[in-house]
Structure formats: structure tokens, C-alpha cells
C-alpha positions in Angstrom: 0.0 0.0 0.0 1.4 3.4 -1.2 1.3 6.2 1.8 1.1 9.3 2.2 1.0 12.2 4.7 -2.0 14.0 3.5 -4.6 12.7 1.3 -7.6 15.2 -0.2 -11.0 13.5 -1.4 -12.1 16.3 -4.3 -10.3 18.1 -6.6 -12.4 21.4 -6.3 -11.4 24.9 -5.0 -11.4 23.5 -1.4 -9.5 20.5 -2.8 -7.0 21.9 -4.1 -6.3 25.0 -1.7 -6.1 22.1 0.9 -3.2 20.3 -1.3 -1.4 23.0 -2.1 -1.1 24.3 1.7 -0.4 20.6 3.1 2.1 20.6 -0.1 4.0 24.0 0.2 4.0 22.9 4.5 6.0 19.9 3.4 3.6 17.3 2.9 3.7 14.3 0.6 0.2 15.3 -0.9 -2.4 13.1 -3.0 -5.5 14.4 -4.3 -8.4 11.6 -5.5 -11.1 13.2 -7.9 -13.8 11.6 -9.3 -13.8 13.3 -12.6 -12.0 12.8 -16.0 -10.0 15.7 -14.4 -10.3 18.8 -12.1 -13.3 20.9 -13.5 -15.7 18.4 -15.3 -17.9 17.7 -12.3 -17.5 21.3 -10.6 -20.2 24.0 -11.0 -20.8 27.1 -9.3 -22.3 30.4 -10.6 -19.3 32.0 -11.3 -17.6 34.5 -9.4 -14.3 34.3 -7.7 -12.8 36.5 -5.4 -9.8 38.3 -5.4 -8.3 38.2 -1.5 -9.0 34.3 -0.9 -7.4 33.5 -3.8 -4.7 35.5 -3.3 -3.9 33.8 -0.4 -3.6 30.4 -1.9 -1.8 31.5 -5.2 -0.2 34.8 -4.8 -1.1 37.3 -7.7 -2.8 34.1 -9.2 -4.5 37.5 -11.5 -1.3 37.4 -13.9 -1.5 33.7 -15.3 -5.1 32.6 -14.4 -8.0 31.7 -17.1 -9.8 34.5 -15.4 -13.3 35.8 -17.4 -13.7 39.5 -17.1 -13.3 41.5 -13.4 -16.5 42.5 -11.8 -16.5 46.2 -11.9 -20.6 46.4 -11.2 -22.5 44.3 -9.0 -26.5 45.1 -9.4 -29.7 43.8 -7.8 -33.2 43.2 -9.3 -36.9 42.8 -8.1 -38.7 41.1 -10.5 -42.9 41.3 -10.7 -44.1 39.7 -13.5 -42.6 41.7 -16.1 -41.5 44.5 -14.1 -38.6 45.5 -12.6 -36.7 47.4 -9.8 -33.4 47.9 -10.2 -30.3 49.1 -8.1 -26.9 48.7 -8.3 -22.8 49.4 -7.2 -20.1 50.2 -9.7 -16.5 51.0 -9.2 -13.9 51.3 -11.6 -10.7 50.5 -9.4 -12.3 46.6 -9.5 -10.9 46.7 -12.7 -7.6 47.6 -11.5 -4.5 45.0 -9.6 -5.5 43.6 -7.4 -9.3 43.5 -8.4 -12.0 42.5 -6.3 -13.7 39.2 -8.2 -13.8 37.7 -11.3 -16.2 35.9 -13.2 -15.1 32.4 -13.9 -15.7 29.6 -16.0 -14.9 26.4 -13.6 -13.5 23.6 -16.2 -11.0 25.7 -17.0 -10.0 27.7 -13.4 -10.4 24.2 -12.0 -8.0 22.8 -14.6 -5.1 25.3 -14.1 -5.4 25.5 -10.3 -4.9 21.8 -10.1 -1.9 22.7 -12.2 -0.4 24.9 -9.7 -0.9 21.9 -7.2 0.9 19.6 -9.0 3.8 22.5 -9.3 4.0 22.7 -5.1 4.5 18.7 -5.8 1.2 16.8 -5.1 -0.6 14.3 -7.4 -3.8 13.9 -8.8 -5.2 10.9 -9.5 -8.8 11.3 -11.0 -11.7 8.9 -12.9 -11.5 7.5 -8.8 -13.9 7.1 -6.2 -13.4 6.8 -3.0 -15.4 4.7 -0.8 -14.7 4.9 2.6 -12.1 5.6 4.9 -9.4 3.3 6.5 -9.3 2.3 10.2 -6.6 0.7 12.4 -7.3 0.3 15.9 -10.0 2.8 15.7 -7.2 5.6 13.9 -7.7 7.0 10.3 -5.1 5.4 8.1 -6.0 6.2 4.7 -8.7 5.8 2.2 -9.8 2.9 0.4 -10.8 3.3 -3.7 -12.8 1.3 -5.9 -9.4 0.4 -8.2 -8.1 -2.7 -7.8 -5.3 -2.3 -5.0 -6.7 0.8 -4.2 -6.0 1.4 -0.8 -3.9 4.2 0.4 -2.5 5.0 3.5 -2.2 8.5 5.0 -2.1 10.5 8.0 -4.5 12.8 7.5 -7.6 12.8 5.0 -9.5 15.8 3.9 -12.5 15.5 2.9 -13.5 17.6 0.3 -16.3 15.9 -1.7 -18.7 18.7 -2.2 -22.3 18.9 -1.2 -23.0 15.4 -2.0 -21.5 14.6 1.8 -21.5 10.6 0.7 -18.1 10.1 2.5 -18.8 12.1 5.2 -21.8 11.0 6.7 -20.1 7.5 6.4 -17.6 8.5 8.5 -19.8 10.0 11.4 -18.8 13.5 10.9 -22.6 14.8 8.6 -25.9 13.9 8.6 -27.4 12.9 5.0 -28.8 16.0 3.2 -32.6 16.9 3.4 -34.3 18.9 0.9 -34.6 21.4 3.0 -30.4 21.9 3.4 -30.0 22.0 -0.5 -30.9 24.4 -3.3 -31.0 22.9 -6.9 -29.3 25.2 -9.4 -29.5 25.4 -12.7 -27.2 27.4 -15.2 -26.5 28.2 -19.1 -23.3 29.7 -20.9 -25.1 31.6 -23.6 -22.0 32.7 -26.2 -22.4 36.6 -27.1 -19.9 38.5 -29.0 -17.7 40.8 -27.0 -18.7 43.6 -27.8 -22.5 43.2 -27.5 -21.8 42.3 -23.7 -20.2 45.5 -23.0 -22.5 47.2 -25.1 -25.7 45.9 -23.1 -24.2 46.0 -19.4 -22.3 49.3 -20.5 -19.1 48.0 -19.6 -15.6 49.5 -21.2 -13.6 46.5 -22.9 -12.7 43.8 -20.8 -14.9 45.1 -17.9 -17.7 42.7 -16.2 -21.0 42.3 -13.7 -23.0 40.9 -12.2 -26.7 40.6 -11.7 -28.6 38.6 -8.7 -32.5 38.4 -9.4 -35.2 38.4 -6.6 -39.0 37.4 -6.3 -40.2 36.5 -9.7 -36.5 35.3 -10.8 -37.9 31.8 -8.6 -41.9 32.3 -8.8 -41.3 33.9 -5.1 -39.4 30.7 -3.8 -36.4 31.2 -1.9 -34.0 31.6 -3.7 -32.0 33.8 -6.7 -31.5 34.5 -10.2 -28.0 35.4 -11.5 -26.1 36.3 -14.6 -22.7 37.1 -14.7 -20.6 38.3 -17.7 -17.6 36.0 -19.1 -15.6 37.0 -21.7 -17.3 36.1 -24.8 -20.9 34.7 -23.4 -23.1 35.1 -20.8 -23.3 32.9 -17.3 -27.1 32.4 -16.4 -28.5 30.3 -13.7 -31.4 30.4 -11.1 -31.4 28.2 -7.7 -34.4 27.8 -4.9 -34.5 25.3 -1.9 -35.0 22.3 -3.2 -37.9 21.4 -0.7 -39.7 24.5 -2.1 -38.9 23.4 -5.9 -40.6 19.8 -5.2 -43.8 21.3 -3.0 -44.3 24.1 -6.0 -43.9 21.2 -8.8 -41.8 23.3 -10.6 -38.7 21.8 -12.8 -35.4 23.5 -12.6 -35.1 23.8 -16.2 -38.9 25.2 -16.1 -37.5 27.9 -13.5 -34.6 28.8 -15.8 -37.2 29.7 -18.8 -39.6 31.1 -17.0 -36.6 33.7 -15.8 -35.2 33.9 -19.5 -38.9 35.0 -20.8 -38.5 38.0 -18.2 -38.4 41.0 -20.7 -35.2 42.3 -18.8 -33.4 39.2 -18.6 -34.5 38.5 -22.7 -33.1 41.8 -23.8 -29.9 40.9 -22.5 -29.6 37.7 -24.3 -30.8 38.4 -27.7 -29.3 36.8 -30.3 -27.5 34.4 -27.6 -26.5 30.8 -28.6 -26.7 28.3 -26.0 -22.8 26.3 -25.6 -23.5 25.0 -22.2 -26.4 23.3 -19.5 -25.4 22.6 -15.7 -27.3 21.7 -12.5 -26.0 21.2 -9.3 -26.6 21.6 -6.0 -25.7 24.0 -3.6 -25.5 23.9 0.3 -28.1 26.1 2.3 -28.2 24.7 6.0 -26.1 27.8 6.9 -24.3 28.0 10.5 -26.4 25.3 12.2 -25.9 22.6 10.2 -22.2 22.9 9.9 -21.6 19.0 10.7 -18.5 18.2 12.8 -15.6 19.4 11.1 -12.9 16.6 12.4 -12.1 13.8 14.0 -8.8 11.9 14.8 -6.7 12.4 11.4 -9.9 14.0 9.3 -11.1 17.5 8.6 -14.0 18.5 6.5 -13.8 21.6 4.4 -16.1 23.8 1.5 -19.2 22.7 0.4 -19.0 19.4 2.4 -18.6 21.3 5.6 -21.9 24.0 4.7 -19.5 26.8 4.2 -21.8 28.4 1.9 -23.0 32.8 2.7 -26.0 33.0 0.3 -26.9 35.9 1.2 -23.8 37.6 0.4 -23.4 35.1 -2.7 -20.2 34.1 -1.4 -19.0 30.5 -1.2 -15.6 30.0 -3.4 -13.8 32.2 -0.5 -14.7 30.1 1.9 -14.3 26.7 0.2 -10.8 27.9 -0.7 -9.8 29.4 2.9 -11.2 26.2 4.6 -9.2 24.5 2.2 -5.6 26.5 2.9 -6.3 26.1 6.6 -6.9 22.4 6.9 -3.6 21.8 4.3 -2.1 23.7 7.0 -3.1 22.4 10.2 -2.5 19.0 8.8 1.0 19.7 7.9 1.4 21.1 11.4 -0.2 18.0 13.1 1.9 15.6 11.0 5.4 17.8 11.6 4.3 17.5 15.9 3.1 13.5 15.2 0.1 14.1 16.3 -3.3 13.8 14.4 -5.5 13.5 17.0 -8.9 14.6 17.0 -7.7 17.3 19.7 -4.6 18.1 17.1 -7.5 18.3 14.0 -9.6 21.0 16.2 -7.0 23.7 15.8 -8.8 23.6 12.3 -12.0 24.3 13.8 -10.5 27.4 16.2 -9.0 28.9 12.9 -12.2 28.8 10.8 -13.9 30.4 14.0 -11.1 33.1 14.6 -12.0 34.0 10.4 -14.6 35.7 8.6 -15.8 31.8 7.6 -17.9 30.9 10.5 -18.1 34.4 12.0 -20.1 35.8 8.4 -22.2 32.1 8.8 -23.3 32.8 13.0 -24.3 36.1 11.9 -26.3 35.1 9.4 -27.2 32.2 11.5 -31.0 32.8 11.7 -31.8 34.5 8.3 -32.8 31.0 6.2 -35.1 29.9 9.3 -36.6 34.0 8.7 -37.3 33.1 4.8 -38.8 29.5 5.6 -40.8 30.8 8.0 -42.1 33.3 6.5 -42.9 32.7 2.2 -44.7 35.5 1.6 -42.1 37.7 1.6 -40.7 36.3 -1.7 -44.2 36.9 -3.6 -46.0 40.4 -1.8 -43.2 42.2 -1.4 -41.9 42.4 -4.7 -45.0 43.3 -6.4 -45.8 45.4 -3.9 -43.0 47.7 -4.1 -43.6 47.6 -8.0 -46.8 48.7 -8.0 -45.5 51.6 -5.4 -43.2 52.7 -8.0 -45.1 52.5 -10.6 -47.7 54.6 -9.2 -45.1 56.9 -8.0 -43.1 57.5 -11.2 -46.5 57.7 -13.6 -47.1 61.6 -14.6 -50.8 61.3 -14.6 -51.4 65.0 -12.9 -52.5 63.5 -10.0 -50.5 65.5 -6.8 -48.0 63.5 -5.1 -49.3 63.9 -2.0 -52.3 62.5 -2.7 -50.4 59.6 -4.8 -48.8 59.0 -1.6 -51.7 58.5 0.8 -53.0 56.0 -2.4 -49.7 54.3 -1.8 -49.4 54.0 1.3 -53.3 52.6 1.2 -52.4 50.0 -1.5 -49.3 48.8 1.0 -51.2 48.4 3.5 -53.9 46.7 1.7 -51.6 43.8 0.2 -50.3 43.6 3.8 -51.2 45.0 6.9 -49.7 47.6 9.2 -49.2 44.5 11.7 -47.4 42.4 9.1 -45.4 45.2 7.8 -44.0 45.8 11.3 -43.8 42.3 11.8 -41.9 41.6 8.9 -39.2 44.5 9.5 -39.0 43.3 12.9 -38.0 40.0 11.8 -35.7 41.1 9.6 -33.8 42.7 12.1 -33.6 39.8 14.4 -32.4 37.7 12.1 -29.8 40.2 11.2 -28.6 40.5 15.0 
């Protein structure tokens, strides 16, 4: 049986940051991906930021299959087929050292598992593993499903994505409920150049983003996104997947029903479809983070629910849990000891970082959305109609267009649930 100090199940952003820390600490470093290489099984909407990165590839900006930098990042309320727009731009995101980029992953994927094998470790893919390799109740390796496939190692890192298969075997997650998940969907609709820059009024090179509320996922929870690459568009939609199966709705149903939007159709006119992805996306949130080690195991990125929604960041996190657990591992092994106490300094550092202090803040907001479903389908029509009745010149004075707004608010929802609703908000945001 070949050994090793550090093994890594997945070959993703987490994956990979993992092997390259364990690597660049020293390690002799084996990643095991399923796929016919890094990339062909990973999806994600798109954007990748700048200062995670950065800290597992230094100025990775200078040699990296990036897309286009995110200069403008905008959000809309959708209402049949209206819209409410708003929106942040800033030129210096287009300047060293950036702030995100949009991303396609089979090809990021691809040459960040290149940079891993230049700190030394090997890949190995078209490999499954199937479970993990005990001695006297220790972690010793991993076994595969090749013929001699077992491997030994000192630590394993799981880093298997959302579907936790490996992970719950081993005690550390429970198996996913529909209710943890959202199922995404997403296109890469090819557009000339200059027609993207032309509709998002971007200078050359420029990109941004768009995230979609109410309508975007017939008022599930949930979001609509399109994101600018190079030469074609990235455009995906996502809602719980509970939600999704109690609505009946199909996720490629969701998709068209957000590409007939007369906004979101303008923008792809004349767009030819190159490719169709689905995948799932982890939406427990802080509490259910499973257990994140064990004696000679850590759990990291999607497999360990590091996913902010809200703030539609997950890469950063998948790719700092990463680093940190290639470190700590390298640490462990270099004091010869990977006990479970040894494997919680991965836990303290994830704590002591924006990671799992951005997902207890948030902690309660998902619970606020389930609990409350309305707030996907009134509000955005509501604050439609208000603008529309604001904004149309019809010679009727605006004070008394006010008072018929504020009587048509409080009509689709009362002065009880208004209050109710803000107040809810804001405990969730505690």
C-alpha cells in the first residue's frame, strides 16, 4: 500500500487549496477526484474573489484563465414583467488587485490543479473513493474502488462537495434533506464581446453581475444570476429544493420562466446556448455545519456547509477552509500528532476567520425566509406597483399619490405584518 502524509477527497477549490497548503508545508500530498479531471464535475455560478485566492496563489491574477473583473455588481426585483433595479459600480475593480472575477470552472479548475501539482502533489482522477481506512479505531487512509486501491495517510481531507457521501459514512454529517439544498441550474449563452459590453455598459474587458429576486424563482427562496464571461453570458437560477418539489416546478422550467423576463431576454438576444449545468448548492447555513474533524480527518467547503448565500459568497470560503486544513495537517503531522484534539485547531481557525463568524451572523436568516414565504411573492409586487404609481405623470398631486400608496401597502399587507416583517428582519440580522 502506497502512503502518504496528507490525502484530499475532491479536486475542487477547497481540494486543491487544501493540497497546495499541506504541499507547500512539506507534505507528501495526494488528491483523489472523481472526474476525468479537475473541473468536469464542478459548477458554481461564477464569481471568484480576489483576496482568498490571493492567499492560496499569490497574484494568481497574472497567469489565471480569469473571465472579465467585476466592476458592477447590481440587484433586481422582479414582478411579472417588471422591474426594480439598483446597483454598485466602481472602476478601481478593474484595477490590480481586483475584487472578483467571473469564472468559468472547467477551466480555473484545470489550471489551479496545475499549480498543485507545481507545489508537488498528485492527482489521480476517474477515482472514487469509498470509505475511509481504520486501524485500531485511527484514520489510516482511504480505500478506492481500483483494484489495489487502498492508500495510506495520516490525514484525509474531505473535500467531496455537497453530496456529503463520505462524510456521513464516517460520522462527521448527517445525509442532506431537501430542505439543506438548493437545486441550481445554469446556461453559458456565447455573445460577441462587444454586445456584452454594449448591453451592461461596460468599457472592454470590464464585467458584472446581476442577482434576481421574487419573480426570478416564482417567489421561492431563492436567486436568479447572470454574470458576464468573456465572450458569453453565465445564467443560472437556484431555490431550496424542498420549495422546488412542493411548487412542482422543474429547474429547467425555473430557468425559462426567468429567461422570458423582458429584462433578462433583452440581454440575451441573439445568444447561442454552448452550455447546461445543474447542481446543487449547500443552504443549511451555521447550524448545520456538521462536525468538522475527527482523529486524522477534517471536513472543508461545500461538504462542511461553508456556503453565505446571502452575500453570494461560497468560493472564498471553500478555498480558505481549504488552505487552513492543508495547513493544520502539515502542522499536526510535523508534531506526530493527528489527534482529533490536534485536528480541532482547524476548527478554532475557521472560528477566529470571517468563515464561520459571516455564517453565526447570518445564522438565523434562512429559518426567517422558511418561515415566512410571503415575503418572496407580496413584497416584490408590492414595491412595483408603489413605484409605478409613484413615477407615472398622470397630474395626480403626489401627496395624494402618496396616501394611495401607502393605502395600497397596506392593503396587500397589513400595518401589523409590515412591522412584523421589518422586525423579523432585524432579528435575524442580529
Amino acid at each position: 500500500m502506497e502512503n502518504f502524509d496528507v490525502i484530499i477527497v475532491g479536486g475542487g477549490p477547497a481540494g486543491l487549496s487544501a493540497a497546495i497548503s499541506a504541499a507547500n508545508g512539506g507534505m507528501k500530498t495526494l488528491v483523489i477526484e472523481r472526474g476525468d479531471y479537475p473541473g468536469t464535475k464542478n459548477v458554481m455560478g461564477g464569481i471568484l474573489y480576489t483576496k482568498a485566492t490571493d492567499m492560496v496563489v499569490p497574484e494568481f491574477w497574472k497567469e489565471a484563465p480569469l473571465e472579465r473583473p467585476i466592476i458592477e455588481q447590481r440587484l433586481a426585483m422582479l414582478s411579472g414583467d417588471e422591474s426594480i433595479l439598483a446597483g454598485y459600480r466602481d472602476p478601481d475593480w478593474a484595477k490590480e488587485p481586483y475584487n472578483a472575477h467571473s469564472i468559468l470552472r472547467v477551466k480555473f479548475d484545470r489550471w489551479l490543479a496545475q499549480q498543485a501539482e507545481k507545489a508537488g502533489v498528485m492527482i489521480i482522477t476517474e477515482t472514487l473513493v469509498e470509505d475511509l481506512l481504520y486501524q485500531n479505531g485511527n484514520v489510516v487512509g482511504v480505500r478506492t474502488g481500483r483494484a489495489e486501491g487502498d492508500l495510506g495517510a495520516k490525514v484525509v481531507i474531505i473535500a467531496e462537495g455537497v453530496n456529503n457521501f463520505l462524510a456521513v459514512k464516517t460520522g462527521l454529517a448527517k445525509p442532506l434533506k431537501p430542505a439543506s439544498v438548493a437545486v441550481t441550474v445554469k446556461e453559458v449563452i456565447a455573445l460577441p464581446k462587444e454586445k456584452i459590453e454594449d448591453r451592461f455598459c461596460l468599457d472592454e474587458g470590464q464585467g458584472a453581475t446581476i442577482e434576481l429576486y421574487g419573480d426570478s424563482t416564482a417567489g421561492m427562496m431563492g436567486v436568479g444570476f447572470i454574470y458576464t464571461n468573456k465572450d458569453s453570458i453565465s445564467i443560472g437560477v437556484g431555490a431550496i429544493l424542498a420549495s422546488v418539489i412542493r411548487e412542482q416546478w422543474t429547474p429547467n422550467d425555473l430557468l425559462e420562466n426567468l429567461k422570458a423576463k423582458p429584462y433578462v431576454k433583452r440581454l440575451l438576444q441573439g445568444g447561442e446556448t454552448k452550455e447546461y449545468l445543474a447542481h446543487l448548492i449547500p443552504e443549511g447555513g451555521y447550524t448545520q455545519v456538521p462536525r468538522l474533524h475527527r482523529q486524522g480527518v477534517m471536513v472543508v467547503g461545500d461538504t462542511a456547509m461553508l456556503m453565505n448565500s446571502l452575500n453570494r459568497e461560497g468560493s472564498n470560503l471553500a478555498m480558505i477552509s481549504g488552505k487552513i486544513a492543508g495547513e493544520v495537517a502539515a502542522q499536526a503531522i510535523k508534531a506526530g500528532d493527528v489527534s482529533d484534539q490536534a485536528m480541532a485547531v482547524y476548527e478554532a481557525r475557521l472560528r477566529d476567520s470571517f468563515v464561520l463568524k459571516d455564517l453565526y451572523h447570518y445564522r438565523h436568516m434562512g429559518e426567517f425566509f422558511e418561515n415566512n414565504p410571503h415575503l418572496l411573492k407580496i413584497y416584490p409586487k408590492m414595491f412595483s406597483k408603489a413605484a409605478k404609481m409613484y413615477l407615472t405623470a398622470d397630474g395626480t398631486p403626489k401627496k395624494q399619490r402618496q396616501k394611495e400608496i401607502m393605502q395600497m401597502l397596506f392593503e396587500q399587507r397589513s400595518k401589523g405584518g409590515i412591522i412584523k416583517d421589518i422586525y423579523g428582519a432585524w432579528r435575524a440580522l442580529l
